[in-house]
N, C-alpha and C positions, 0 to 999 in steps of 0.2 A: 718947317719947324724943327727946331733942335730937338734932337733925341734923348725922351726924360724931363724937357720942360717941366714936361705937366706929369704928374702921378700921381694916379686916385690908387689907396690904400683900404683896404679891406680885411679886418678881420677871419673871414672866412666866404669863403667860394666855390662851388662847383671846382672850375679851372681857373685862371685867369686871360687862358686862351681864349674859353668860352665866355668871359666877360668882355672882353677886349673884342671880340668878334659883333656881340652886338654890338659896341658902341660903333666898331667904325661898318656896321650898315646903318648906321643912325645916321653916318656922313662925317664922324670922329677925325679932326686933320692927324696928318701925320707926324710923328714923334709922341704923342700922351700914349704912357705906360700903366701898368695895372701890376699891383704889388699885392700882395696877401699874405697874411699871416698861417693859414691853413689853405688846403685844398683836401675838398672832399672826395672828388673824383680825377684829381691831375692824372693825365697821361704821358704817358712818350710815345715815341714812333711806331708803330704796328699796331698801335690801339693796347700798347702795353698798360699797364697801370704805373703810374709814378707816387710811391707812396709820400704824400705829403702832409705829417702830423703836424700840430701849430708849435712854433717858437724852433722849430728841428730845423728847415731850410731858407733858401732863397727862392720864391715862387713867384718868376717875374717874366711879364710880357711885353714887348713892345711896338708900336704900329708902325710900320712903312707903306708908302704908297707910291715904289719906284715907276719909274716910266715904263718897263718893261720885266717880265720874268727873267730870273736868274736862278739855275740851280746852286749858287753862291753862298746863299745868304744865309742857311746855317750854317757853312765851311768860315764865315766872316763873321756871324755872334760866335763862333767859338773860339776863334782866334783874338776877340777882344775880351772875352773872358778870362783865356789864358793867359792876355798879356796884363791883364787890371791885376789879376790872383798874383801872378810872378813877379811884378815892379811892388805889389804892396807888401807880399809876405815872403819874399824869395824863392818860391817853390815853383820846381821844374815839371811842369804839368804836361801831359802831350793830348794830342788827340789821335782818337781812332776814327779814324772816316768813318762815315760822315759826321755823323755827333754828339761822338761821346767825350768827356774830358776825362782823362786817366792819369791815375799817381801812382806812380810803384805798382803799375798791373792792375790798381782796382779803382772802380769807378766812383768820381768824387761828380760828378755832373754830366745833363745831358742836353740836349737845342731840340727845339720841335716846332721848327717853319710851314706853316698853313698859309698855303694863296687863295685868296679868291676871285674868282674872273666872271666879268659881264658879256657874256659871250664869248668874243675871241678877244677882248680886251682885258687887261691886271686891272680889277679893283684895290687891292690894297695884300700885303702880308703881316703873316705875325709870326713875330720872332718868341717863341718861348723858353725860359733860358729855367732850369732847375739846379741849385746846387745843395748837397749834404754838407750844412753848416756843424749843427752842436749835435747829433746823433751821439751815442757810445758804442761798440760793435753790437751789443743786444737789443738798442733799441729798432735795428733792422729785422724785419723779415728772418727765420731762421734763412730760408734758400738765398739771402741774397749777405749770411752775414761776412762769406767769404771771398766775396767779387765787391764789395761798398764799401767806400771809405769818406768821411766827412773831414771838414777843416779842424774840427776840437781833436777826431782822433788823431792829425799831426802836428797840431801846434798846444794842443793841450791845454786850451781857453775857452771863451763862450765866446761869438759872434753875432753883429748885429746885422739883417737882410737888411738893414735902410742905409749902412755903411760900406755893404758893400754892393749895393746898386749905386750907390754912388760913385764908387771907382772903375765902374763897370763904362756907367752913359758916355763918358766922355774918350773912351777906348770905342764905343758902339760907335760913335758920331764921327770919329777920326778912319774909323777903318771906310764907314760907307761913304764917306765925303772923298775918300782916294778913290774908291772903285767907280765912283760916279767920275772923275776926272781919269784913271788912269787904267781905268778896266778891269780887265781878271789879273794880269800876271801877278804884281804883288802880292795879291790874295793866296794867291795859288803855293808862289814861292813861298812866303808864312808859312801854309798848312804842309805842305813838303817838308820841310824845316824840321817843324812841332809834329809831325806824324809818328806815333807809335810804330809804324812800320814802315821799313827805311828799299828806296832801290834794290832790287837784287834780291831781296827776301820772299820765302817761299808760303805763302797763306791759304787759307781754306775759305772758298766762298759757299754761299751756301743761297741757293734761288728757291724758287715755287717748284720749279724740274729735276733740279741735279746739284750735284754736291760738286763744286771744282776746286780744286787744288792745281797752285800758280806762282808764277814768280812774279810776283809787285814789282811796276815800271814806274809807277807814279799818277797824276793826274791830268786829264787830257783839259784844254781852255773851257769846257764846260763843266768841269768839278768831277768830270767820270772817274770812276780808278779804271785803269789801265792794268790791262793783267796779261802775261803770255802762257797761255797751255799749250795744250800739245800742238804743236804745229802752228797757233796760229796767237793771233793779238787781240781780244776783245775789251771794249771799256764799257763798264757796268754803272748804268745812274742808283743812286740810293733807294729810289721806288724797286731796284730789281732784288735787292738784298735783303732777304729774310731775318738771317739771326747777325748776330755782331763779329765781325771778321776774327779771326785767329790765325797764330801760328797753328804750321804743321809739326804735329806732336812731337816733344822732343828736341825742337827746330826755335832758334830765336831767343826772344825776352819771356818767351812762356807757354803756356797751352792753354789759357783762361779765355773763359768764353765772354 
């Protein structure tokens, strides 16, 4: 099914992850999307909180039921985000692996992919896509009012979430309809591309164990980042990384976390 066919609209919701999760154990095919006006409880990755007040963002999910797991598939919703935002309003978005969307250092969006598995078999994923539409900088969180940036604060309008999931679906359905045909590389080369952080540059990773500081290689055919320390080469999947990558202080486009 085309991605976005279908999309039930909600007022208000827990998540839309968590709405979009019951439906497809209900047996929900793949492509129907879950759109909301409010989220009461929306997350990001680490069990973060995603603040989501009503009429402020874009709070949208949408179901895949690929034939097999990929750690792909936020590194590809965010690369069609970046390319629907950049073709519709010209702005040079990047991303921070895994899945953040960045503008000018602060964060305008983020992806929050859930698999679920029957067994050892993929039931289905959900792609959660958040973006800071009409925010002002105070209507943020004071801690987040200088790392958040919404689309009103660069373009200096109001935005509609049903306008721009709309330019969104058919960037969703182009990129997974290549990967299903042409694999990871294109994907990969994209987020290489659009990476906030370029070859050869020296970053801060941050695990459950230890603090690494590394020169960024890139990303290996399974979406890792590739990192060289001391002596040696390791590639890290996004379940290992705690906080949001950075330059080394002093080093780069910034020191923002």
């Amino acid at each position: 099914m085309e991605l976005g066919k279908k999309v039930i609209r909600l007022p208000s919701c827990s998540s839309t992850n968590d709405v979009l999760r019951e439906l497809a154990e209900r047996g929900e095919e793949e492509g129907v999307a879950v759109l909301a006006e409010e989220q009461v409880a929306g997350r990001g990755t680490k069990g973060r909180t995603w603040f989501s007040p009503p009429g402020m963002g874009l709070y949208l999910s949408v179901l895949l039921r690929p034939a097999q797991e990929s750690s792909l598939f936020p590194l590809l919703a965010g690369v069609a985000v970046v390319e629907a935002i950049s073709e519709e309003y010209s702005l040079p978005l990047l991303i921070r692996w895994p899945n953040d969307l960045i503008w000018k250092e602060k964060k305008l969006g983020g992806i929050l992919s859930e698999s679920s598995f029957a067994g050892q078999r993929l039931s289905y994923v959900i792609l959660g896509i958040g973006l800071n539409l009409n925010q002002a900088r105070e209507d943020f969180p004071s801690f987040l009012q200088n790392t958040a940036v919404s689309l009103k604060m660069i373009l200096h309008r109001e935005f509609s979430p049903e306008y721009l999931a709309s330019k969104i679906f058919p960037a969703l359905n182009r990129w997974y309809n290549l990967v299903k045909v042409q694999g990871e590389e294109p994907i990969l080369k994209t987020v290489e591309r659009l990476s906030l952080f370029q070859p050869g540059e020296t970053i801060i990773i941050e695990t459950a164990k230890e603090k690494i500081t590394g020169k960024f290689l890139g990303l290996d055919r399974y979406g890792r980042l590739v990192v060289k320390t001391k002596g040696a080469t390791k590639a890290f999947s996004s379940g290992e990384i705690m906080d949001p990558l950075r330059y080394r202080s002093g080093k780069g486009k910034g020191g923002f976390a």
